[in-house]
GUTIVO-674686 format. One line per 2 residues: their letters; for each residue x, y, z of C-alpha. Coordinates in pm, 1 decimal, always signed. Layout:
A> X Y Z  ...
END
This chain:
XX> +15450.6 +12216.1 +8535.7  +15255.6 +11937.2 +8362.2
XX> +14909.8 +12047.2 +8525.5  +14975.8 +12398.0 +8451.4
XX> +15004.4 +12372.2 +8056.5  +14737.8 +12114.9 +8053.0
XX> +14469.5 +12273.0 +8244.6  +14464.3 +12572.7 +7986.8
XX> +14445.4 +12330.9 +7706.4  +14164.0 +12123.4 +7888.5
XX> +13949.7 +12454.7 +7954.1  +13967.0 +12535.5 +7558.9
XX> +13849.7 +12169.9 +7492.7  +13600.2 +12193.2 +7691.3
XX> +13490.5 +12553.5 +7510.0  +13499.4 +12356.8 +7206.9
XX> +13304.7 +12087.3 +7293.6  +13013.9 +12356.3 +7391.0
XX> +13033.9 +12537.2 +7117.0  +13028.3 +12230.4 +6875.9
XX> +12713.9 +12163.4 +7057.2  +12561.8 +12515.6 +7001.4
XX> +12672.3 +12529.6 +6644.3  +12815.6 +12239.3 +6498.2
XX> +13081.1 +12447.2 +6407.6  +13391.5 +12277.3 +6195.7
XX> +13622.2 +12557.3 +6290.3  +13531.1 +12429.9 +6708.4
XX> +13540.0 +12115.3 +6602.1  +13927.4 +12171.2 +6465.3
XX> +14011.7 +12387.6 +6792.2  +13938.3 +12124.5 +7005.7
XX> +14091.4 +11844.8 +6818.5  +14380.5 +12073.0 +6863.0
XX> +14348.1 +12190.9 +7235.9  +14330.2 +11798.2 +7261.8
XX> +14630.3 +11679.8 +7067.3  +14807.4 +11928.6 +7259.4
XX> +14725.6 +11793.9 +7566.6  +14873.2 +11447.1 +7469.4
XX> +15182.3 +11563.6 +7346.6  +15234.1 +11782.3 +7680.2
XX> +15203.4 +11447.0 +7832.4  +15477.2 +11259.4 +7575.4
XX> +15714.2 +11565.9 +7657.2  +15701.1 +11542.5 +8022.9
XX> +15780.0 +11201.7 +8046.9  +16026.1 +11117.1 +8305.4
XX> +16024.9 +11455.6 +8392.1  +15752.6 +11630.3 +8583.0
XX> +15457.4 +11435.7 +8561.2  +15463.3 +11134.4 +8731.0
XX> +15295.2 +10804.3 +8599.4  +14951.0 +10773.7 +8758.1
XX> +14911.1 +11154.4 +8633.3  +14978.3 +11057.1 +8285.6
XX> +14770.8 +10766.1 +8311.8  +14477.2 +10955.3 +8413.1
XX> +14523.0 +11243.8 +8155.3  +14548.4 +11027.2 +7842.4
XX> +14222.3 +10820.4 +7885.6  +14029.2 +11218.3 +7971.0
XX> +14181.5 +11397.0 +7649.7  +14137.9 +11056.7 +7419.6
XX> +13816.6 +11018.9 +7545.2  +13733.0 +11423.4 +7528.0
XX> +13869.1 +11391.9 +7136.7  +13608.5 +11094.3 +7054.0
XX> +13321.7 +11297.5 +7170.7  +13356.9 +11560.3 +6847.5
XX> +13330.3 +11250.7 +6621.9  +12944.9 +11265.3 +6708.4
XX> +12956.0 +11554.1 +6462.0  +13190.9 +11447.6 +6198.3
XX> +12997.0 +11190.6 +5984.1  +12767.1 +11443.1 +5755.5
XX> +13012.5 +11517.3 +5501.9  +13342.0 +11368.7 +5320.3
XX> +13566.2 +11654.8 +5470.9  +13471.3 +11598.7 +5877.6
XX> +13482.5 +11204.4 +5788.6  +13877.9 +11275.6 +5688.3
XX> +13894.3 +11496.0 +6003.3  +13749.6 +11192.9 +6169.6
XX> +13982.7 +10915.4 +6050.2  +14281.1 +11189.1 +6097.9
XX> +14220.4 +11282.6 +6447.4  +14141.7 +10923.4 +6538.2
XX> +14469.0 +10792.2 +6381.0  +14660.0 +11066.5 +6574.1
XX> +14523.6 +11006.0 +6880.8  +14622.0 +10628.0 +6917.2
XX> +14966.9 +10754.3 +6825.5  +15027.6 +10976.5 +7026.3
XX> +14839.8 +10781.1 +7344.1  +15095.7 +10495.0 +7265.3
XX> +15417.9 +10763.7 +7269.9  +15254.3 +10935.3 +7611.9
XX> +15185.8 +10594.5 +7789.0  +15428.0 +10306.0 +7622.3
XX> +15283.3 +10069.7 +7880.5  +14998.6 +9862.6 +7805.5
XX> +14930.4 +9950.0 +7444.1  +14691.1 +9715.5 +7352.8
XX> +14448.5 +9757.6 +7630.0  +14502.1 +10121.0 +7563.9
XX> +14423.5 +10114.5 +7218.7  +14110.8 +9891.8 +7256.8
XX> +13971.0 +10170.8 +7485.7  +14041.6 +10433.1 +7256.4
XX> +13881.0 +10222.5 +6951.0  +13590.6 +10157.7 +7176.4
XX> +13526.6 +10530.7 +7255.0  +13569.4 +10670.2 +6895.8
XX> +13385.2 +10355.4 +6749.8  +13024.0 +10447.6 +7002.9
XX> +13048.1 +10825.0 +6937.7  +13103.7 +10741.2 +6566.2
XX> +12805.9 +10539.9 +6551.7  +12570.3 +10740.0 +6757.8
XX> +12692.5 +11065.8 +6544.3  +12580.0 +10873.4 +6256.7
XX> +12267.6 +10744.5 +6389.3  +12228.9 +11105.7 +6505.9
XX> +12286.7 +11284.2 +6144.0  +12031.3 +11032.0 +5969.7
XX> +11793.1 +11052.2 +6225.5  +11730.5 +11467.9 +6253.3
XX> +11663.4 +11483.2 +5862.7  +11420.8 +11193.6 +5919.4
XX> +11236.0 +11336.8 +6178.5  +11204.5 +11681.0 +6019.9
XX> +11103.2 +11455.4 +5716.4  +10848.7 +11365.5 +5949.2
XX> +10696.1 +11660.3 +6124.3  +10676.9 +11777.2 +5800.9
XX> +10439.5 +11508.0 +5689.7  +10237.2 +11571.6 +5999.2
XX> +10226.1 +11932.0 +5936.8  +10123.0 +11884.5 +5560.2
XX> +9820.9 +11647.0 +5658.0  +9704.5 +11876.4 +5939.5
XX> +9670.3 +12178.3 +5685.7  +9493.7 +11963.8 +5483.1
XX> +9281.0 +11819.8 +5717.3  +9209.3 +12186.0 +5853.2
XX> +9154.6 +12310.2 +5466.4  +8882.8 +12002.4 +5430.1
XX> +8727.2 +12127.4 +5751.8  +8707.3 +12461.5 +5658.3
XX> +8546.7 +12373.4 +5295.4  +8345.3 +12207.2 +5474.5
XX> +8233.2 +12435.9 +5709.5  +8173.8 +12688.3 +5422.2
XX> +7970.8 +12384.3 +5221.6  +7733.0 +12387.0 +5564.9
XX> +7758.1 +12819.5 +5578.8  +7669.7 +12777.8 +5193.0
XX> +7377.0 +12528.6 +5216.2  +7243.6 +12726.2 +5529.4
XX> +7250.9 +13065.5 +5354.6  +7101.6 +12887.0 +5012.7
XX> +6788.1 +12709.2 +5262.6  +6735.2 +13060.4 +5460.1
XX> +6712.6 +13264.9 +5179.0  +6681.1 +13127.3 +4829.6
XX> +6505.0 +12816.1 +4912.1  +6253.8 +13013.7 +5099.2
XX> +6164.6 +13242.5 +4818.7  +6178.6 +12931.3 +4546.6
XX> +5856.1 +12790.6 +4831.5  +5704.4 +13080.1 +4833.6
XX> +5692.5 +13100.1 +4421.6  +5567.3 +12708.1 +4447.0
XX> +5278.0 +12808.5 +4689.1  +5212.9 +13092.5 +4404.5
XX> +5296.5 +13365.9 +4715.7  +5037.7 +13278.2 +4910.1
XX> +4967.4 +13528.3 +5185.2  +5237.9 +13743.2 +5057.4
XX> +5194.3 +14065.0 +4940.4  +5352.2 +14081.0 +4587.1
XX> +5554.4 +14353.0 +4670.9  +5722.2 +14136.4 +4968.5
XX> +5757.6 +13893.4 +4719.7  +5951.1 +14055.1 +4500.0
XX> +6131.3 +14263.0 +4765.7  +6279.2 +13922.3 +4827.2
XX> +6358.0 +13755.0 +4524.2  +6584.8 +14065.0 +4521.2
XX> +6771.3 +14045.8 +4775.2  +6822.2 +13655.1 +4674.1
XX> +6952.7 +13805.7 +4344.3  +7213.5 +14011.6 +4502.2
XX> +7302.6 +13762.4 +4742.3  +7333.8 +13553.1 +4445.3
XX> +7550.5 +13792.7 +4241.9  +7816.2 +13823.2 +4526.9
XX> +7833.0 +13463.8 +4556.7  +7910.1 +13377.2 +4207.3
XX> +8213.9 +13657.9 +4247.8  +8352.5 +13480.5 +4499.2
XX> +8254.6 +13731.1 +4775.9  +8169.7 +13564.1 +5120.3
XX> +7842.9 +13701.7 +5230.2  +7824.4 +13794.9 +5601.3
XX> +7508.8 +13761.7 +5714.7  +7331.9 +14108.5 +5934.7
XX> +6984.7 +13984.1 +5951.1  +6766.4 +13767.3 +5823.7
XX> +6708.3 +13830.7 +5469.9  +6986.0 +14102.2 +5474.6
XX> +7345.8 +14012.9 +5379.2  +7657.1 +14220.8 +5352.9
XX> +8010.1 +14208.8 +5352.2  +8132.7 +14444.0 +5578.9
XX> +8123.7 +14258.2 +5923.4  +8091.1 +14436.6 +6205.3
XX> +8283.6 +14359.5 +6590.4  +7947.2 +14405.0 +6802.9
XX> +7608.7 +14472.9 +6680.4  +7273.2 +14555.6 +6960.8
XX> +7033.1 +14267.8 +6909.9  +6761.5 +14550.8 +6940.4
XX> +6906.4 +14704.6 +6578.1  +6837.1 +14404.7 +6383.1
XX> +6502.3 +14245.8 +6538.9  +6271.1 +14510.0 +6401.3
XX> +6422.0 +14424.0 +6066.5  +6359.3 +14056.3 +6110.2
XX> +5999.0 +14159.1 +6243.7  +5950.8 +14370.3 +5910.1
XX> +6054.3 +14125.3 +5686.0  +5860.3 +13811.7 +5807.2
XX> +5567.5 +14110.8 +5857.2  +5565.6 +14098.7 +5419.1
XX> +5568.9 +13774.2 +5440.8  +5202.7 +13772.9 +5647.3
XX> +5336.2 +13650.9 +5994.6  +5233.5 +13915.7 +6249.5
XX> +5581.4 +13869.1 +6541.5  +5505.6 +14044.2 +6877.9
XX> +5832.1 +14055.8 +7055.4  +5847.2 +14098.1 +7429.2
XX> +6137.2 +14149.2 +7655.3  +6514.8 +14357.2 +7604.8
XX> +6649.1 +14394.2 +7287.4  +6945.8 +14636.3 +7354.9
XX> +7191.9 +14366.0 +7436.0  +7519.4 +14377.7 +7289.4
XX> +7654.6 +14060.3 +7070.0  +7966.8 +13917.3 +6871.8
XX> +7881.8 +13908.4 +6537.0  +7935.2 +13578.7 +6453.5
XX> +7712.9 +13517.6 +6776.4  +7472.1 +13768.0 +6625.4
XX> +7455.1 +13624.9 +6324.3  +7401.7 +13315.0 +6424.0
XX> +7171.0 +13365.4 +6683.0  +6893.1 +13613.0 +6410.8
XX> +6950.8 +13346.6 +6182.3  +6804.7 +13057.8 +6356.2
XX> +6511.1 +13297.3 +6546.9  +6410.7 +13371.5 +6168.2
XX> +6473.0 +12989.7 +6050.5  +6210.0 +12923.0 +6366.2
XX> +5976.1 +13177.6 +6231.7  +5992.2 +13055.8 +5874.4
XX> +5891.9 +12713.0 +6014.7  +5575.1 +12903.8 +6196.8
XX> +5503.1 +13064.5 +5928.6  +5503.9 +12730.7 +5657.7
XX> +5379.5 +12445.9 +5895.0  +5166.4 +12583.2 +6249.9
XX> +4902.1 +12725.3 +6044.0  +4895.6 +13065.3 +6246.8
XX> +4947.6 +13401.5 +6116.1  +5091.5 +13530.9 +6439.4
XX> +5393.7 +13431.0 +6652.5  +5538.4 +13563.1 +6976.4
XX> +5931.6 +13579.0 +7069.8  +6057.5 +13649.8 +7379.9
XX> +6384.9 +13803.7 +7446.1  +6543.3 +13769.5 +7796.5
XX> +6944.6 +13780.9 +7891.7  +7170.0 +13736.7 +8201.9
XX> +7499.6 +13790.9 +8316.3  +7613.1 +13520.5 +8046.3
XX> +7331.4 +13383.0 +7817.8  +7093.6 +13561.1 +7566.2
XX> +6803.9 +13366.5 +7533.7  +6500.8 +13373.5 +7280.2
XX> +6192.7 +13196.5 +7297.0  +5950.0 +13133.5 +7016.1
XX> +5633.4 +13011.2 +7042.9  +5320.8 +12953.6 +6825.7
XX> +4946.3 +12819.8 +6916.3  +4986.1 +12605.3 +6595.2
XX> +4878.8 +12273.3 +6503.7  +5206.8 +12110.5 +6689.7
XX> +5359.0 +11796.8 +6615.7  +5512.9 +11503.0 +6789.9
XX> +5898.2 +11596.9 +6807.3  +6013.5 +11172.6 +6725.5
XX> +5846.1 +11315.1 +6411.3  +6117.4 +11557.3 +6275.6
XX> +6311.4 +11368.2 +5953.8  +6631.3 +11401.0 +6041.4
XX> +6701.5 +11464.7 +5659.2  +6575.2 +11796.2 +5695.1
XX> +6802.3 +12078.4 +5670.3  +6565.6 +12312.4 +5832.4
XX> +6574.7 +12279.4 +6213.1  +6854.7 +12008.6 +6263.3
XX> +7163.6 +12223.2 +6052.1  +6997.2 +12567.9 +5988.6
XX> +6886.0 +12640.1 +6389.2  +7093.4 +12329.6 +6630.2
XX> +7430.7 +12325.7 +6457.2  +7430.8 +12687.0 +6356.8
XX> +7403.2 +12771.4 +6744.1  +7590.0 +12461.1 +6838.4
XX> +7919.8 +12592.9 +6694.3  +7873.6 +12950.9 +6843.8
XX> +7885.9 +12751.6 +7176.9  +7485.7 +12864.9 +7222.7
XX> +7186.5 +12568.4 +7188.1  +6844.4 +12499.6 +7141.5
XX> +6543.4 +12319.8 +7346.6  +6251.2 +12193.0 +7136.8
XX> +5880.2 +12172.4 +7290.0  +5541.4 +12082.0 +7101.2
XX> +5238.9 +11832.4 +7111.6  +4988.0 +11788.4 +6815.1
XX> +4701.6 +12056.3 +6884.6  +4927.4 +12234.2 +7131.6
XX> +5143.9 +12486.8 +6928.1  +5513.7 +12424.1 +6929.3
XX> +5776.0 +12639.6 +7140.8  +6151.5 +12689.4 +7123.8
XX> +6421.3 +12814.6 +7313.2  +6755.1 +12961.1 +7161.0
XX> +7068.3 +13015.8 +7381.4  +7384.9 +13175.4 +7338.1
XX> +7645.7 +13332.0 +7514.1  +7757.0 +13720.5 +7516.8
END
């Protein structure tokens, strides 16, 4: 009779305890207390009755111990630290009516049991808001650190865009245009006005072609689109560019852009420093890599040579392709001309 009113009450305890788990509910917390209490005074009724001694003795110990597991979740406020203390003071009372026998080994086990799930609920309830404490921190200083990357990454994009276009015009006007048709000339400084303009409105210029900027960017642009205009332009600018090879591949923009921007960054180096007025770029592709290849019969130079100050070839051509996953081979010998090879992926 014992095992059939206890078993019921052991099955909703053990509910309890689940759903304390899920929820941290007070209302499971105060059915199981109560599915557990019950138990022990089932046990304290049957006495000399039914249940026979080594049954009690192995029920009391399960429900006490069953009862001490919901104090894991009753040290975060004032009212579940009462429930605590209550439920505690209960259960040794009515352990001591179920079992006389024994008491004080009894008790000590009880005390023992409620005193560890005390602790660790406590430990527990300090520790979570700690931890979120901390993930929070760690979340805070990764947005920042991503926010410095990214102004950085727009201070590069920014000092790029200034060297490729501005700067470019400002050494042209220094030189007094020299081998530039006025008309080019001005043609540019233009277009460095306007690019100017949507700068200082906080517009973020999206770069189409060398010397052309807009802000409408575009999924995939044909390479073959946007050479003639980088052929044109550089054409003002007296450097004669004889392409050879496809242009009708299809690119990313940001590839795109990236890729036009260093071929014309290569040209604007052919055109200032290998004392030609004509350069040749070669345009080949496979099932993974667009490649370009410029090459001059200029003066040269010895490539240890390059100051790595320079903005030019090290930022505006090898990191601009290096962060489009693409890069860049370098060949040249005083007297020799000077050749270069731009890769990137489709």
């Amino acid at each position: 009779m014992t095992l059939l009113l206890v078993l019921p009450l052991f099955g909703i305890l053990a509910l309890s305890l689940y759903w304390v788990g899920v929820n941290r509910s007070l209302s499971w917390v105060g059915l199981g207390i109560l599915s557990g209490l019950c138990i022990l005074v089932v046990v304290y009724l049957s006495e000399g009755d039914t249940v026979s001694p080594s049954l009690g003795t192995a029920i009391v110990p399960l429900a006490a111990g069953a009862l001490a597991s919901f104090a894991v979740v009753l040290t975060v406020s004032v009212v579940r630290l009462v429930t605590l203390v209550l439920a505690f003071v209960v259960t040794v009372v009515l352990a001591e009516l179920a079992i006389p026998g024994n008491v004080g080994m009894q008790d000590a086990q009880i005390l023992l049991g409620w005193m560890l799930a005390t602790i660790f609920g406590y430990w527990l309830s300090a520790s979570i808001p700690r931890a979120g404490r901390r993930i929070h921190s760690i979340g805070r200083a990764h947005r920042a650190e991503r926010q410095a990357s990214e102004t950085e990454a727009q201070r590069r994009q920014g000092a790029r865009l200034l060297h490729d276009t501005v700067l470019a015009t400002l050494t042209l006007l220094a030189h007094s245009g020299v081998g530039v048709a006025a008309s080019a000339l001005q043609q540019q400084a233009g277009e460095d006005a306007r690019l100017l303009r949507q700068l200082r409105l906080g517009a973020t210029p999206v770069p189409q072609s060398s010397g052309s900027y807009t802000l409408e960017p575009v999924e995939e642009t044909a390479l073959g689109t946007t050479l003639e205009s980088v052929k044109q332009r550089f054409g003002r600018m007296g450097l004669e560019v004889s392409w050879h090879g496809t242009g009708q591949v299809l690119l990313p923009s940001d590839v795109l852009d990236a890729f036009l921007l260093a071929l014309a960054e290569c040209l604007e180096n052919v055109r200032r420093h290998a004392g030609v007025t004509d350069a040749h770029v070669t345009i080949t592709d496979d099932e993974s890599t667009v490649r370009a290849m410029v090459t001059d019969a200029g003066v040269g130079f010895v490539l240890s040579d390059i100051d790595e100050a320079r903005l030019g070839f090290k930022d505006s051509v090898v990191a601009r392709l290096s962060e489009v996953g693409g890069n860049v081979r370098l060949f040249s010998s005083p007297g020799a001309g000077t050749t270069v090879v731009l890769e990137v992926p489709k």
